[in-house]
Jmol script that loads the backbone (N, CA, C; Angstrom):
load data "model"
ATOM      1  N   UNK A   1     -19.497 -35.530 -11.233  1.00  0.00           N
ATOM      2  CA  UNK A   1     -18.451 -35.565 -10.220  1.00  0.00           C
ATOM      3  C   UNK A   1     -18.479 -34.268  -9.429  1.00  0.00           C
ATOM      4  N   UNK A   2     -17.925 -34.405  -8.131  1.00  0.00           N
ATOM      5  CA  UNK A   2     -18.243 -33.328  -7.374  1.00  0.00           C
ATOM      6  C   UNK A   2     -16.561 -33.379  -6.688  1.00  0.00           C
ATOM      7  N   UNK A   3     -16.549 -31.803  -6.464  1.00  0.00           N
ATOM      8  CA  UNK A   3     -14.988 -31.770  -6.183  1.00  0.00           C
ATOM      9  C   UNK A   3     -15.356 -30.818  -4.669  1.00  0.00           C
ATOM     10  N   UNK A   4     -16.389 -30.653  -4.269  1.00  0.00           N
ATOM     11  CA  UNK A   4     -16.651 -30.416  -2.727  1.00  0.00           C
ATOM     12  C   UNK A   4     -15.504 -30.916  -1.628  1.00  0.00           C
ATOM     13  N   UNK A   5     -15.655 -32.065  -1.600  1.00  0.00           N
ATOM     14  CA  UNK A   5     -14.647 -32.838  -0.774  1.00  0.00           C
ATOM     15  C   UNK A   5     -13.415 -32.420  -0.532  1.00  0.00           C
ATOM     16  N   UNK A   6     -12.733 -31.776  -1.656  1.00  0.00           N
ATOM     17  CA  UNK A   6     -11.344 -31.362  -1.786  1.00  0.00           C
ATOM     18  C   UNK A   6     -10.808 -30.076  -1.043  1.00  0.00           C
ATOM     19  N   UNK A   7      -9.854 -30.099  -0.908  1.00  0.00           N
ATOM     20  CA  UNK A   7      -9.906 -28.637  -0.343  1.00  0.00           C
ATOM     21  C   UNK A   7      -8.699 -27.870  -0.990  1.00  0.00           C
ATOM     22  N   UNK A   8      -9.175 -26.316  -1.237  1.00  0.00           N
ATOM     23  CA  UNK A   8      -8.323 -25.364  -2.114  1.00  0.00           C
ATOM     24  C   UNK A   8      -6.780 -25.672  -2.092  1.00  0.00           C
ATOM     25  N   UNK A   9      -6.053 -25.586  -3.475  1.00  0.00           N
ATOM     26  CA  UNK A   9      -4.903 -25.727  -3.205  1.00  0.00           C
ATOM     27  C   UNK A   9      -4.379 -24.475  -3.936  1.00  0.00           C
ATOM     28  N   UNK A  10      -3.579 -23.454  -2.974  1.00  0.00           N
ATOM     29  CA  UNK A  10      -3.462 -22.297  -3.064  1.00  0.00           C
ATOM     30  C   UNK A  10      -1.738 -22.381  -3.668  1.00  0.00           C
ATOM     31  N   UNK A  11      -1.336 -22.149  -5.256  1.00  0.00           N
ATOM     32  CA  UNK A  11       0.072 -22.519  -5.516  1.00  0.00           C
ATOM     33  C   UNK A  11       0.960 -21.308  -5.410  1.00  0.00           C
ATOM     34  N   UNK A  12       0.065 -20.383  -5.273  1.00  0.00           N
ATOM     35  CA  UNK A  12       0.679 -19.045  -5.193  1.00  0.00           C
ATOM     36  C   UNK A  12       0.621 -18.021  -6.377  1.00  0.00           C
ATOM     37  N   UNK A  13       0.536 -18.523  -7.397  1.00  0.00           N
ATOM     38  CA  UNK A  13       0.015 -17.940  -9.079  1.00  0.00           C
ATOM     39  C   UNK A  13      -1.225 -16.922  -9.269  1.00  0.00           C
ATOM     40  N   UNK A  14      -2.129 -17.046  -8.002  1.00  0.00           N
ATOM     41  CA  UNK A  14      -3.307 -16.461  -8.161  1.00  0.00           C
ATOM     42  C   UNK A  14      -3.457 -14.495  -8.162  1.00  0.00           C
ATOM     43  N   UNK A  15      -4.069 -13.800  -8.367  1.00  0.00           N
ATOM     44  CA  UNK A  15      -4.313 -12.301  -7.983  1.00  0.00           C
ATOM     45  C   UNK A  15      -3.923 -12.319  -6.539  1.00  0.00           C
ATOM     46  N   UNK A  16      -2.971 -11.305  -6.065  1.00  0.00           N
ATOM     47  CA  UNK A  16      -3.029 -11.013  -4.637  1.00  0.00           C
ATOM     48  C   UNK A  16      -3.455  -9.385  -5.125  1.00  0.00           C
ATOM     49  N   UNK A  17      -3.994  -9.319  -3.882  1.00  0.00           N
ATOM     50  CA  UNK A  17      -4.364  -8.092  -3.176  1.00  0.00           C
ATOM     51  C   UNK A  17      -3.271  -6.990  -2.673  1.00  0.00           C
ATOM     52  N   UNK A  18      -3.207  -5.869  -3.011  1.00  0.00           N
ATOM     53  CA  UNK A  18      -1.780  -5.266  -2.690  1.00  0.00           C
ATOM     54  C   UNK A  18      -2.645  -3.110  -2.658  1.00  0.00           C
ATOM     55  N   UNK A  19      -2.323  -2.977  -1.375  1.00  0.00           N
ATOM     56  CA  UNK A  19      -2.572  -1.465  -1.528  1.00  0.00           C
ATOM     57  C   UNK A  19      -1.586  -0.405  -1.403  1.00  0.00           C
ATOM     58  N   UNK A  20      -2.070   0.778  -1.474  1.00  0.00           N
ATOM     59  CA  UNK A  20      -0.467   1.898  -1.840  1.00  0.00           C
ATOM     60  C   UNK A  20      -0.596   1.864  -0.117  1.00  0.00           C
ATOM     61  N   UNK A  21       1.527   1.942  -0.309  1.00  0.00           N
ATOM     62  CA  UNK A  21       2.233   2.135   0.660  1.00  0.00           C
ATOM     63  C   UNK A  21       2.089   3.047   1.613  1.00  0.00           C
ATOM     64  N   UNK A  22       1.414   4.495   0.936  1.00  0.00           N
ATOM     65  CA  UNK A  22       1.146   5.585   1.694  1.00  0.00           C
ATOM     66  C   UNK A  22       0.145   5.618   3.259  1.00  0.00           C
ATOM     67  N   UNK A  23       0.865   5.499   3.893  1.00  0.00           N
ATOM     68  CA  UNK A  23      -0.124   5.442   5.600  1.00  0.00           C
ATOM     69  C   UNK A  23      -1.210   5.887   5.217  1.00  0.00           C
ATOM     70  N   UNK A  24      -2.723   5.733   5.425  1.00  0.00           N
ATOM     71  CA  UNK A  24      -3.405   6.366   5.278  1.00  0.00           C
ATOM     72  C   UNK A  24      -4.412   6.319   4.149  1.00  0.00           C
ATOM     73  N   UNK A  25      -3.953   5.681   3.147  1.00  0.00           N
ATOM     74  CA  UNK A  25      -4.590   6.007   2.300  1.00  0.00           C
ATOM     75  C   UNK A  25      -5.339   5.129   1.385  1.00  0.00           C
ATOM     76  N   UNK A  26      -4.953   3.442   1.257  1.00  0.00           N
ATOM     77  CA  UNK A  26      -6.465   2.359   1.079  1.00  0.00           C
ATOM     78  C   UNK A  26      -6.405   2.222  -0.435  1.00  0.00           C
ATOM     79  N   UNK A  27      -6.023   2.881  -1.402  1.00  0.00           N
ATOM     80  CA  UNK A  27      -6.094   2.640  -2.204  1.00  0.00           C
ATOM     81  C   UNK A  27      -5.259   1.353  -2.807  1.00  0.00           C
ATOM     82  N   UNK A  28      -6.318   1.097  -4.190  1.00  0.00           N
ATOM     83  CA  UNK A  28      -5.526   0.084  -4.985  1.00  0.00           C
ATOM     84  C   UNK A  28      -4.317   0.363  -5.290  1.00  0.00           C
ATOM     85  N   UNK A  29      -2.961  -0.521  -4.943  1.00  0.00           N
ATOM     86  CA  UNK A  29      -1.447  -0.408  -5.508  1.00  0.00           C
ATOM     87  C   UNK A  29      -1.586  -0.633  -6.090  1.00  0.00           C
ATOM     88  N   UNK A  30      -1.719  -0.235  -7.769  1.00  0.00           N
ATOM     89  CA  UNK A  30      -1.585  -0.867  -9.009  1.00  0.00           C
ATOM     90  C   UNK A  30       0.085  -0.917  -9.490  1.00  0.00           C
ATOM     91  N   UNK A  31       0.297   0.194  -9.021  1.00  0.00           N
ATOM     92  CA  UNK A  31       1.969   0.849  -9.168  1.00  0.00           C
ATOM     93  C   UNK A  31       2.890   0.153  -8.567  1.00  0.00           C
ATOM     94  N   UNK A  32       3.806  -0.560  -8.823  1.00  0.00           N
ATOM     95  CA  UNK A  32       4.779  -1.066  -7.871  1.00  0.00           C
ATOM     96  C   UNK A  32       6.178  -1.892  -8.472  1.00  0.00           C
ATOM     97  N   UNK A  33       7.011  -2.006  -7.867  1.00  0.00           N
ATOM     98  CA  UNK A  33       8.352  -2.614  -8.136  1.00  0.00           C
ATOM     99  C   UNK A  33       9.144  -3.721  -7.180  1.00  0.00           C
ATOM    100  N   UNK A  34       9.843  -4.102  -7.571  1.00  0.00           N
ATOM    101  CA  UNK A  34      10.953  -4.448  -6.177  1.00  0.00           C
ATOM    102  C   UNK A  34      12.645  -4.450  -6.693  1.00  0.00           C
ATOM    103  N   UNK A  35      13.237  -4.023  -5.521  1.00  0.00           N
ATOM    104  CA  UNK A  35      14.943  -4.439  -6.026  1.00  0.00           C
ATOM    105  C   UNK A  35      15.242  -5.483  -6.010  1.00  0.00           C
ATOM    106  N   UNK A  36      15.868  -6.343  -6.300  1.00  0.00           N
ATOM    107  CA  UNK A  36      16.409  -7.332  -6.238  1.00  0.00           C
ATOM    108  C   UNK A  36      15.692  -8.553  -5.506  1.00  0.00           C
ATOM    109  N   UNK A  37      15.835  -9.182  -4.311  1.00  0.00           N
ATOM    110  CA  UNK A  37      14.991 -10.131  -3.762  1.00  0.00           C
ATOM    111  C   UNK A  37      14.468  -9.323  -2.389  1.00  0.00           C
ATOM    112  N   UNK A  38      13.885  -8.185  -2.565  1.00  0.00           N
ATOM    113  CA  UNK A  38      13.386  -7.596  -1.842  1.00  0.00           C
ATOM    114  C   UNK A  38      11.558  -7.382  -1.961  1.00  0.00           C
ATOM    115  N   UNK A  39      10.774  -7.434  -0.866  1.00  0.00           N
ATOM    116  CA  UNK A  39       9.068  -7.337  -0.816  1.00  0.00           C
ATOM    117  C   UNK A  39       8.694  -5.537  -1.829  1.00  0.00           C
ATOM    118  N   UNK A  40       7.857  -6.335  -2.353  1.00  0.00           N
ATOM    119  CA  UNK A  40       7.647  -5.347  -3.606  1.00  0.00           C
ATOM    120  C   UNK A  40       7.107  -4.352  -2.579  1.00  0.00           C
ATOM    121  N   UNK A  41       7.044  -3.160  -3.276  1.00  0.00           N
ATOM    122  CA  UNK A  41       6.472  -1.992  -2.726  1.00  0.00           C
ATOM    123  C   UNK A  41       5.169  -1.590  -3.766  1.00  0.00           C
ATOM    124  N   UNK A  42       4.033  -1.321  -3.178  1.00  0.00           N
ATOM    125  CA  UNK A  42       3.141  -0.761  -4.447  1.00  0.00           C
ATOM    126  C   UNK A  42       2.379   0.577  -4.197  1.00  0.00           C
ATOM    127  N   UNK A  43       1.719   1.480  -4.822  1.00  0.00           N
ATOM    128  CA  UNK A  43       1.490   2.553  -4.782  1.00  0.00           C
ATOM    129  C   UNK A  43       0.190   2.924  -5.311  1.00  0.00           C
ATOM    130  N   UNK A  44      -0.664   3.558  -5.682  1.00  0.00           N
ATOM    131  CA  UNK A  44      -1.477   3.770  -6.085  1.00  0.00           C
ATOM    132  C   UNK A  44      -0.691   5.084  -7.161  1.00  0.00           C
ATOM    133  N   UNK A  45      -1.987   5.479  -8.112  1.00  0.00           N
ATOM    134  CA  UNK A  45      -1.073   6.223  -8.954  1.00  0.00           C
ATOM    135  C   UNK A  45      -0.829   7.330  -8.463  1.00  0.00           C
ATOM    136  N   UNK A  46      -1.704   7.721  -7.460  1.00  0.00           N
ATOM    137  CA  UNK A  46      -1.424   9.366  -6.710  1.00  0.00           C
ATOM    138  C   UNK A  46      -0.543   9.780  -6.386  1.00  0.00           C
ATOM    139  N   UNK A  47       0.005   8.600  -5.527  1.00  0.00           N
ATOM    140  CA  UNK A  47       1.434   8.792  -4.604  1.00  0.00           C
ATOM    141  C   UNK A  47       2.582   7.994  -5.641  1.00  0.00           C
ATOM    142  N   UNK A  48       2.398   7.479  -6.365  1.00  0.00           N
ATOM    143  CA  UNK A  48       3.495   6.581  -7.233  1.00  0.00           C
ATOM    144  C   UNK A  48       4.677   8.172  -7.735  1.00  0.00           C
ATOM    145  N   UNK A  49       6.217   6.994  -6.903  1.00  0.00           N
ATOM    146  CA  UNK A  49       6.791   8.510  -7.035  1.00  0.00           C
ATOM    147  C   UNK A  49       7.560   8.175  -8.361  1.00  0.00           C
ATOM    148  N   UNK A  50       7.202   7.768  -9.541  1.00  0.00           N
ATOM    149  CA  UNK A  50       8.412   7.478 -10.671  1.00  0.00           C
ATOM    150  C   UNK A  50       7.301   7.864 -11.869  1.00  0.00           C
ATOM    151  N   UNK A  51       6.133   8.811 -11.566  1.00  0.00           N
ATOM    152  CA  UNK A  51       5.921   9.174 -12.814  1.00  0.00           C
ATOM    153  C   UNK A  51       6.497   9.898 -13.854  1.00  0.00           C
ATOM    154  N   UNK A  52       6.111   9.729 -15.429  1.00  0.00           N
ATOM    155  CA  UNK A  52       7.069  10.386 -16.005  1.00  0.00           C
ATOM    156  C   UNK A  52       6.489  11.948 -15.614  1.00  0.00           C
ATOM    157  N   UNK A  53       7.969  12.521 -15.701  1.00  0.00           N
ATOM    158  CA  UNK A  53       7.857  13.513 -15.099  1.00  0.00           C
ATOM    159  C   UNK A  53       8.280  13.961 -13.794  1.00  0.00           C
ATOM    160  N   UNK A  54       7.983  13.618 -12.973  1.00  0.00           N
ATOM    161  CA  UNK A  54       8.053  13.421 -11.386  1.00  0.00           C
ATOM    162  C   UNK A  54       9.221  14.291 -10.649  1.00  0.00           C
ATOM    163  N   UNK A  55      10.377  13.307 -11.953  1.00  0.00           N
ATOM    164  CA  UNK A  55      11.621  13.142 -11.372  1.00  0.00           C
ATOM    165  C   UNK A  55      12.206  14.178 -11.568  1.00  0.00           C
ATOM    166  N   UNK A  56      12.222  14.437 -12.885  1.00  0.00           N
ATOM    167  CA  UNK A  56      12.490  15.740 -13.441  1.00  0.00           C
ATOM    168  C   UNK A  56      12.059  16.758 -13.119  1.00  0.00           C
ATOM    169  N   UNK A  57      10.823  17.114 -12.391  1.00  0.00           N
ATOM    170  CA  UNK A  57       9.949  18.293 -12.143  1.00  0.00           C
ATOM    171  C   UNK A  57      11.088  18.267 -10.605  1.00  0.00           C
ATOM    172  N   UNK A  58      11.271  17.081 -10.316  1.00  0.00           N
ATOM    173  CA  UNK A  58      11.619  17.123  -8.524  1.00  0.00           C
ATOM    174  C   UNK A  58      13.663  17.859  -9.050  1.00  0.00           C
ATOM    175  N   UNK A  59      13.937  16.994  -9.877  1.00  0.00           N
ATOM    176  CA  UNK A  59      15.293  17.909 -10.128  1.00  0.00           C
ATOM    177  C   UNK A  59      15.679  19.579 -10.209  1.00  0.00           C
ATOM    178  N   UNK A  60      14.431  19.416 -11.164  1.00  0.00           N
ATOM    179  CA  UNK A  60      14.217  21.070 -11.958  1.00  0.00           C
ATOM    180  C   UNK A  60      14.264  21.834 -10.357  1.00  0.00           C
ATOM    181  N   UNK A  61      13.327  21.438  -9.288  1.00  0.00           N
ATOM    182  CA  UNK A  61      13.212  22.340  -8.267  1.00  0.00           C
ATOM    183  C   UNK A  61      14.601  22.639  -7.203  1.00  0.00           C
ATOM    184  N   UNK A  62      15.277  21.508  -7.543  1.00  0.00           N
ATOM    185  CA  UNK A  62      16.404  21.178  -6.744  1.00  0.00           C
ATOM    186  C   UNK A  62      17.599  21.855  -7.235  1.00  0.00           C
ATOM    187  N   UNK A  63      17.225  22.054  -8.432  1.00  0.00           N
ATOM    188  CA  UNK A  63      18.129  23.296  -9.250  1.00  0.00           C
ATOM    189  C   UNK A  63      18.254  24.615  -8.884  1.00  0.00           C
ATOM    190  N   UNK A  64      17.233  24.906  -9.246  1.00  0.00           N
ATOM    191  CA  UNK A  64      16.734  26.243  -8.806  1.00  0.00           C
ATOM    192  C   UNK A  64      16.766  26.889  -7.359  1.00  0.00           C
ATOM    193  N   UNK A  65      16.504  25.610  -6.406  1.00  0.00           N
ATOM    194  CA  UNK A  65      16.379  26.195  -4.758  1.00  0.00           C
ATOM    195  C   UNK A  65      18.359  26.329  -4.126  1.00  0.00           C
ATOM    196  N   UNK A  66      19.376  25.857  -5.652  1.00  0.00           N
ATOM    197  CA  UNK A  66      20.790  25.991  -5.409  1.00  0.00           C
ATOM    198  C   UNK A  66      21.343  26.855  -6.334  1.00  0.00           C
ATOM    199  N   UNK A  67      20.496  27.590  -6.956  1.00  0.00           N
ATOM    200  CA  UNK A  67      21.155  28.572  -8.275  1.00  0.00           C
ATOM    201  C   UNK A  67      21.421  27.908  -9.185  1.00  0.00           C
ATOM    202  N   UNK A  68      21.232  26.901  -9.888  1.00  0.00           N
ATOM    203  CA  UNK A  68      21.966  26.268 -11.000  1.00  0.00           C
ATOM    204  C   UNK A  68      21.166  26.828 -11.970  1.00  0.00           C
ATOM    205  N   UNK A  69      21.325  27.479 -13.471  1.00  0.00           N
ATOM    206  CA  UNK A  69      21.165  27.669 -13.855  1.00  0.00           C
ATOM    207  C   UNK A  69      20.105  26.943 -14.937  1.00  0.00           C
TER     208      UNK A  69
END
end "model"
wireframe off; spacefill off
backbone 0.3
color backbone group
């Protein structure tokens, strides 16, 4: 049997293709989320801003550039 004849039926389940958000930059989004019923955002790991760490390193500076101890 030959299934030539038929033509692709695309259900939506398959791998999509998705690159980081960052202008410029092409890479694979492996990184990504969404809020609620909102279009996911994805990142590559370079620019992915929720590494561990990240946040905290970004606080720590935000401390310091206001005197907080």
């Amino acid at each position: 049997m030959s299934d030539e004849s038929r033509t692709a039926q695309l259900d939506g389940a398959g791998p999509y293709i998705h690159f980081c958000i960052v202008e410029g930059c092409g890479k694979w989004g492996g990184w990504g989320f969404r809020h609620g019923h909102d279009e996911p955002k994805w990142w590559c790991y370079e620019h992915y801003p929720y590494k561990r760490g990240t946040v905290r390193n970004e606080a720590a500076e935000l401390a310091d550039s206001i005197g907080l101890p």
